[in-house]
N, C-alpha and C positions, 0 to 999 in steps of 0.2 A: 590473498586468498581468493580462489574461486568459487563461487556458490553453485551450486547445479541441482538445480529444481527440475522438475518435470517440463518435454515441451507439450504436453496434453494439459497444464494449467493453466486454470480459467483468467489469472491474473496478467500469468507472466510468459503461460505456454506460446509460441510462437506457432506450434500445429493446429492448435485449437481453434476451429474455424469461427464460432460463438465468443471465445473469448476477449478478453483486452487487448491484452500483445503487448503488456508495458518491458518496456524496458529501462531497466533500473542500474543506476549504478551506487555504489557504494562504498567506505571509507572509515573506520573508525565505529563509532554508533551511531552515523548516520547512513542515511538512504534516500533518492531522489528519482524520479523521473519527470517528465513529462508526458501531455496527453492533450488531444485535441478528440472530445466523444464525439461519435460518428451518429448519426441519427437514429441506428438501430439499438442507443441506447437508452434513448428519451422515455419519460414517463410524461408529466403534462408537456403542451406544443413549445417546442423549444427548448425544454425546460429536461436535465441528464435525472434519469429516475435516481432515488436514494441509495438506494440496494448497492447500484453500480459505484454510485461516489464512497460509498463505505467499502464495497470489493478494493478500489484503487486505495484506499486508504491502509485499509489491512495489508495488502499484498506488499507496499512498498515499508512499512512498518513489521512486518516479518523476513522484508531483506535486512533491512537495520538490526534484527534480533541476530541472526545469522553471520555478519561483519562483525558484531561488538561482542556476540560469545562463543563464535566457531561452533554453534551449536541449531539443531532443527530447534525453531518455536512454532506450538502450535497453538491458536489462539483459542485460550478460556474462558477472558471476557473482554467486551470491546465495547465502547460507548459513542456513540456520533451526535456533535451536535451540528445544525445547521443553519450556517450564518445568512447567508445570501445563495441564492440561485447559481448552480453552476450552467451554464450555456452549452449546446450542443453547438460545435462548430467553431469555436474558441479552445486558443491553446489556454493551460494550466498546468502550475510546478505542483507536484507532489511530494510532501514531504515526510521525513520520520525520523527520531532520534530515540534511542536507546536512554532512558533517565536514572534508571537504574538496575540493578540484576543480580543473584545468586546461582549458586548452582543448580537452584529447581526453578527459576521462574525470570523473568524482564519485563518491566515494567516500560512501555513506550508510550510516546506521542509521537501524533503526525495531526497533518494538515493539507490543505488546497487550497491554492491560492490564483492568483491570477493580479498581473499589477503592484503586489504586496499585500494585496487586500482579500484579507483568510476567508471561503464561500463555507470553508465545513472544517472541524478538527475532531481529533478523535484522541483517546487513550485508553492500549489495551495492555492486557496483562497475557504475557504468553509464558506456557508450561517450553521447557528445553526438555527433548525429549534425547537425540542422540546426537554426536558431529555429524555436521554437514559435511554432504561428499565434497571430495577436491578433485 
């Protein structure tokens, strides 16, 4: 299956001049990219603001909604906790897996990590709203 998002998204859009630019791949009920933030996403010196580590986290965690139920998830509630400091200018896996789902809703987790050693994890709960284009 192919997923096709917008490229005007902030996550994942490749037109999006402001945005991320991840690029994800996917498989089952999970989902992964990687990412190396770029300085213009820093909140303290060095240091990738939260906002942005929770966007990557969602964004790759709504491709895993979308692989595991052929279906758009839109996120209704999301929680971030954070472990250690993610670095700007350092690569990082992003991660996401589908835990479980029905017809109205999936339940995910994801993660960032770096090394094996998790900076931030999250779990959100996403509404399915229609199939994802092919």
């Amino acid at each position: 299956m192919q997923l096709a998002f917008s490229d005007m998204c902030f996550g994942c859009g490749k037109r999006n001049e402001c945005g991320l630019k991840l690029s994800i791949s996917y498989s089952g009920n999970r989902a992964k990219s990687k990412k190396i933030f770029e300085e213009r996403f820093q909140g303290w010196n060095g240091i990738v603001h939260g906002g942005i580590i929770t966007t990557a986290i969602d964004e790759v965690m709504a491709y895993a909604v979308g692989s595991a139920t052929g279906k758009t998830g839109v996120t209704a509630e999301l929680t971030i906790r954070f472990k250690k400091p993610v670095k700007i200018g350092e690569e990082y896996d992003i991660d996401a897996e589908v835990v479980e789902f029905n017809k109205r809703k999936a339940v995910v987790r994801g993660w960032i990590k770096r090394g094996g050693t998790i900076h931030a994890e999250g779990r959100g709960i996403y509404v399915l709203l229609r199939e994802v284009d092919r």
